[in-house]
C-alpha positions as a printed Julia matrix, in Angstrom:
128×3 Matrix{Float64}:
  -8.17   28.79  -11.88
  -7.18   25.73   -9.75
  -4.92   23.54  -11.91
  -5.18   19.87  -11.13
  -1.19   18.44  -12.13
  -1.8    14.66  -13.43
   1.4    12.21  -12.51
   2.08    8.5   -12.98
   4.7     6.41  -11.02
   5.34    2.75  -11.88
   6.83    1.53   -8.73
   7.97   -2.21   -7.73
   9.01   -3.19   -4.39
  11.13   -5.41   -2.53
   9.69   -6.98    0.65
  12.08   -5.74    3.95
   9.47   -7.26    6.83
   6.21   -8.49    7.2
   4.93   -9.1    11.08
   1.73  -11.2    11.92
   0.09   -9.84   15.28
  -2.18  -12.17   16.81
  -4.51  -10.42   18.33
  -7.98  -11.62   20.45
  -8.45  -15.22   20.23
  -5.68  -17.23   19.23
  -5.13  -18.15   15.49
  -6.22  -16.25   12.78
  -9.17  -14.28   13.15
 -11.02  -10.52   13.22
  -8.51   -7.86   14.61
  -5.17   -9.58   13.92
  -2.84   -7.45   12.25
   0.22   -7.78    9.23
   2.83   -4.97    9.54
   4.61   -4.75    6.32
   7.6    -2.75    5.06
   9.25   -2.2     1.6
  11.68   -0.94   -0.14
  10.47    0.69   -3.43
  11.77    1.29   -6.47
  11.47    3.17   -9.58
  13.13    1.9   -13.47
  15.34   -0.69  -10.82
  16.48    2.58   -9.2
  15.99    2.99   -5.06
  12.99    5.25   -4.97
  11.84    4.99   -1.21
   9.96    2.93    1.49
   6.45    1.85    2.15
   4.73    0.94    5.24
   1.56   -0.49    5.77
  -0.63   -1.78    8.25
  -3.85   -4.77    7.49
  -6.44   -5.24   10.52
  -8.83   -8.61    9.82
 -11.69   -7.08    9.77
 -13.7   -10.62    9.0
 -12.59  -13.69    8.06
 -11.35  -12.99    4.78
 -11.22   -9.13    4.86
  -8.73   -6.67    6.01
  -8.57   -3.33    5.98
  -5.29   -1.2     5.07
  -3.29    1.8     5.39
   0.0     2.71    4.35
   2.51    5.37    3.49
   4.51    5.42    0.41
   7.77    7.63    0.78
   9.09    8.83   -1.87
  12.02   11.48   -2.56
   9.37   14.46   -3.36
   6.93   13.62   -0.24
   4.75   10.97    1.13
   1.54    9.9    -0.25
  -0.72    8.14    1.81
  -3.41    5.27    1.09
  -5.57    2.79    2.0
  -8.52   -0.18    0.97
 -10.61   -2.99    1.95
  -9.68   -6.05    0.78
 -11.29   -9.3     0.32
  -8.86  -12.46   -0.04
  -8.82  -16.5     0.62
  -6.81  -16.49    3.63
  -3.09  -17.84    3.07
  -2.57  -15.87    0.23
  -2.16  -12.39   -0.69
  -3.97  -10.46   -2.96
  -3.21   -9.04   -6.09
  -4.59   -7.42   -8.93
  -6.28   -4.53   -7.03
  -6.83   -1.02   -6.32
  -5.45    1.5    -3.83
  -7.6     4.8    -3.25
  -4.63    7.87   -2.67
  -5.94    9.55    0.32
  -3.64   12.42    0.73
   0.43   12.92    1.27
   2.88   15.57    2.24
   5.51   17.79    0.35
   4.93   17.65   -3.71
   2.12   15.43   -2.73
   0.22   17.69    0.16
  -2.98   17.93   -1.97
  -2.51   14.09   -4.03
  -5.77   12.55   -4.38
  -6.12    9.14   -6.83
  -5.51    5.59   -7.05
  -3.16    3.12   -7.29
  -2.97   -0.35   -8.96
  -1.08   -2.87   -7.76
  -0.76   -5.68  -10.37
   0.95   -8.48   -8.36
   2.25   -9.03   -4.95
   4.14  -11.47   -2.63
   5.43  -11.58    0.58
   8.55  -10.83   -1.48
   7.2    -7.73   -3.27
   5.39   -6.38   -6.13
   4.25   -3.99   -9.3
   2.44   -1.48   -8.77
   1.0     2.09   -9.99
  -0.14    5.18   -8.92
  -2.31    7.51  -10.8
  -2.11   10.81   -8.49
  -3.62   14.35   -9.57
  -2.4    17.32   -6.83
């Protein structure tokens, strides 16, 4: 019998970079790209890094991947995101697609509650 271990993290994070590529036409448009990192923590304790990647897929779209690393493993995600440009979004999902170590076979979702170029809240609801 294949047991299925259920896990929740509650994570916030603290903004380390955030890089604007301009690419194709000049000014804001499909294909530029935001390169973030993060420092993440867990109960105000250090609990790893996150980066991410967001291509404009159309005007307000992007799409998104990113790796969450955290001291058992890496979990990996990524969505499609619709938001009036200038602002980021919050109050969305995350689908879990995967990770490494204690994660290898993590499949789920996360929720991040708020965010800013500063940081966020955020939570991830993995079974592996």
């Amino acid at each position: 019998m294949d047991v299925k271990r259920k896990e929740v993290i509650s994570l916030t994070s603290t903004g380390t970079g955030t890089t604007v590529v301009d690419n194709g036409t000049p000014g804001r448009g499909v294909g530029d790209q935001i390169i973030i990192t993060a420092n993440l923590f867990r109960g105000g304790v250090g609990y790893g890094t996150e980066g991410a990647v967001c291509t404009r897929v159309a005007a307000q779209t992007t799409h998104c991947t990113g790796t969450f690393s955290l001291p058992r493993g890496q979990v990996t995600w990524q969505h499609l995101q619709t938001t009036p440009v200038g602002g980021p979004p919050s109050d969305f999902e995350l689908a879990i697609t995967g990770g490494t170590g204690a994660y290898a076979t993590a499949r789920g979702h996360a929720h991040v509650a708020s965010i800013s170029e500063s940081g966020g809240a955020l939570t991830l609801y993995l079974v592996h």
